[in-house]
C-alpha distance (Angstrom), angle and dihedral (degrees) to the residues before:
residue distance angle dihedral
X1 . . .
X2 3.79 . .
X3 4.15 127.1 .
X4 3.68 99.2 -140.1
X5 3.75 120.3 -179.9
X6 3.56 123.5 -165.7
X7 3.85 135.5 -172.6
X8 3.76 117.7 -117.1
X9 4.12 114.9 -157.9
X10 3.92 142.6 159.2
X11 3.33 145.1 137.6
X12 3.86 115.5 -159.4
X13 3.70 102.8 76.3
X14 3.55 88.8 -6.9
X15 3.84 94.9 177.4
X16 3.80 92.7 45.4
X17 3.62 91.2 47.3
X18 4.06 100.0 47.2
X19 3.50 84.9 53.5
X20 3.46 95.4 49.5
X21 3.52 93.5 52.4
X22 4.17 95.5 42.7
X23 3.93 88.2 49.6
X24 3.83 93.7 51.6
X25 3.90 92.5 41.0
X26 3.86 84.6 54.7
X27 3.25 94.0 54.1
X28 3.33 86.8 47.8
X29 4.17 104.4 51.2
X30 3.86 140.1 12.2
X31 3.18 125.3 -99.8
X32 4.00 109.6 0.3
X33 3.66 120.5 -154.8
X34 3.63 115.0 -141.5
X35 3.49 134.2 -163.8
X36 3.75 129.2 -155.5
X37 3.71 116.4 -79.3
X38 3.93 121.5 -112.4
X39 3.80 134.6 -152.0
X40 4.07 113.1 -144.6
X41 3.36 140.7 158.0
X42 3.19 120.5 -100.8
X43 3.89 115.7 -94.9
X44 3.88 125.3 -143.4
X45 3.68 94.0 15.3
X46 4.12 145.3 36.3
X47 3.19 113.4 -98.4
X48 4.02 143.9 102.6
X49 3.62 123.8 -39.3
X50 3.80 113.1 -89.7
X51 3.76 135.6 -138.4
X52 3.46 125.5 -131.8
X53 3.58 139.0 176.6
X54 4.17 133.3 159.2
X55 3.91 123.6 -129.9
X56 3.68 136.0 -167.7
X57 3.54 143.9 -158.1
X58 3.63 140.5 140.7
X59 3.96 126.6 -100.9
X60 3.25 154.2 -162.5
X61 3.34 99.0 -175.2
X62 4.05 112.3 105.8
X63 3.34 119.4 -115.2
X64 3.03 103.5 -108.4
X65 3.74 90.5 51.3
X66 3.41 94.5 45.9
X67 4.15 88.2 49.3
X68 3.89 86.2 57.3
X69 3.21 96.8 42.0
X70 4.17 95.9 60.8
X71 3.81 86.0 46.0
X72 3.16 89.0 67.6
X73 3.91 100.4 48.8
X74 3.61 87.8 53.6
X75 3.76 104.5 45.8
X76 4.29 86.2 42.9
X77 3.99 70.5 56.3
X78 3.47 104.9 60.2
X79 3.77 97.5 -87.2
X80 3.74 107.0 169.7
X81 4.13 104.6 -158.3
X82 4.02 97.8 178.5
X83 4.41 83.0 70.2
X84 3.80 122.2 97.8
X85 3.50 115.9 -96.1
X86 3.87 89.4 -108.9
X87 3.82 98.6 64.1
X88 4.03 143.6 105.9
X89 3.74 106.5 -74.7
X90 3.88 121.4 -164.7
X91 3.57 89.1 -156.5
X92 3.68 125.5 12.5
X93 4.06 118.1 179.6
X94 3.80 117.9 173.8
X95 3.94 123.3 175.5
X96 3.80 102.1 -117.6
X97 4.16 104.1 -171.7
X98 3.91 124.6 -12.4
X99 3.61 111.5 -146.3
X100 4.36 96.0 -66.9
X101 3.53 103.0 -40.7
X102 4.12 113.7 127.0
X103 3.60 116.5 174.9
X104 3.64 124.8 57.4
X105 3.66 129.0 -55.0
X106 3.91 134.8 172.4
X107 3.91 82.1 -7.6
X108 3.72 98.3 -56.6
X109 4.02 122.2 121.7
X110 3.83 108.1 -139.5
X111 2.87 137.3 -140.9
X112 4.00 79.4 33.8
X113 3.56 116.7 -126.1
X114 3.13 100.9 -129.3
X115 4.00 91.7 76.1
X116 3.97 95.9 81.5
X117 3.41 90.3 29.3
X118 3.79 105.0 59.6
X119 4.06 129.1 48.7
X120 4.07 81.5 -156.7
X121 4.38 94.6 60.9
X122 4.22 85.9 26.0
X123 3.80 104.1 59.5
X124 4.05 96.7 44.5
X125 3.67 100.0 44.7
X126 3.69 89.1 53.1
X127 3.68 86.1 55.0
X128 3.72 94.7 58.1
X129 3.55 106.0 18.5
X130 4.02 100.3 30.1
X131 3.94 97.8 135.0
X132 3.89 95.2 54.4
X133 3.00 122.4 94.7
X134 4.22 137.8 -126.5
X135 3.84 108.9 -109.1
X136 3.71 91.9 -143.1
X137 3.86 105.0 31.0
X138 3.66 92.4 44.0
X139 3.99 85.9 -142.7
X140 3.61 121.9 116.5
X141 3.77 119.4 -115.0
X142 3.56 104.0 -111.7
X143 4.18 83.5 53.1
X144 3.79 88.6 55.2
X145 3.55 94.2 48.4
X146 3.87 92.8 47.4
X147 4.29 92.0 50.2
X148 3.82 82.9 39.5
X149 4.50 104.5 117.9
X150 3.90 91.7 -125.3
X151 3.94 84.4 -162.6
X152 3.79 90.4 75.1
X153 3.94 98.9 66.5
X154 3.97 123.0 27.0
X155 4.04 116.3 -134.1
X156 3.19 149.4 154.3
X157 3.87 140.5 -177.0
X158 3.86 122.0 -123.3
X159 3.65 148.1 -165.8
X160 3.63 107.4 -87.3
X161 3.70 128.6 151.1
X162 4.01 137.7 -157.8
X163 3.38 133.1 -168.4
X164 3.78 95.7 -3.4
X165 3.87 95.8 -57.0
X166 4.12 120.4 96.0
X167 3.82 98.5 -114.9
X168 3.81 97.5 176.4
X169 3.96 128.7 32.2
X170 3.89 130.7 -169.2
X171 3.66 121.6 -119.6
């Protein structure tokens, strides 16, 4: 079995839509692990503030399987594919890590980039997924959150609940 984690965003109905996408994940898998949810802006575009969050959970889907099967959840979500890449999503899920494997596989780049890159993917996955550790910067992910300049990206956690319990507070 693999511990994937993924990164959940969107901002139309962002609320509506994480929830959406947590619900049909689990449905999906045992035991999710969640991280707090984050308010940013959004990056590489105007547009309304975006939340984010990370989740975890092991598999044994294959990747590719699993990579179809998300897909799915977000274009039975409103996922508009004919956009730019830079654009407001209603629900955005991208496979973060899958189990150890860095390189590419069935067309997906893993680790994903976007990890060291963005505060937004950064700060969750450290939440759930702290301990492990980067396949190519040999540094754990709560370390490369830590070292992380915090200037570079804007974002803040805030209260959001699922399933009844408050899953995510402000500061």
């Amino acid at each position: 079995m693999a511990w994937v984690t993924l990164s959940l965003g969107s901002n139309v109905d962002a609320a509506g839509n994480i929830t959406i996408g947590l619900d049909r994940l689990a449905a999906l898998f045992q035991n999710l692990a969640v991280s707090s949810v984050f308010e940013s802006e959004a990056v590489g575009f105007e547009g309304d503030n975006f939340l984010n969050m990370a989740v975890g959970f092991h598999t044994e889907l294959p990747l590719a399987e699993l990579s179809t099967t998300l897909k799915k959840i977000e274009d039975d979500n409103g996922r508009d594919r004919s956009q730019p890449k830079f654009c407001g999503r209603a629900l955005d899920i991208d496979i973060l890590t899958y189990g150890d494997l860095h390189g590419v596989f069935s067309g997906i780049r893993l680790p994903r980039a976007e990890i060291t890159e963005n505060a937004y993917v950064l700060w969750p996955l450290a939440e759930i997924s702290g301990s492990s550790i980067h396949p190519e910067s040999r540094q754990s992910y709560a370390r490369l959150w830590r070292d992380y300049d915090k200037a570079r990206q804007r974002l803040w956690p805030v209260d959001f609940a699922w399933q009844g319990k408050l899953i995510s507070r402000s500061l």
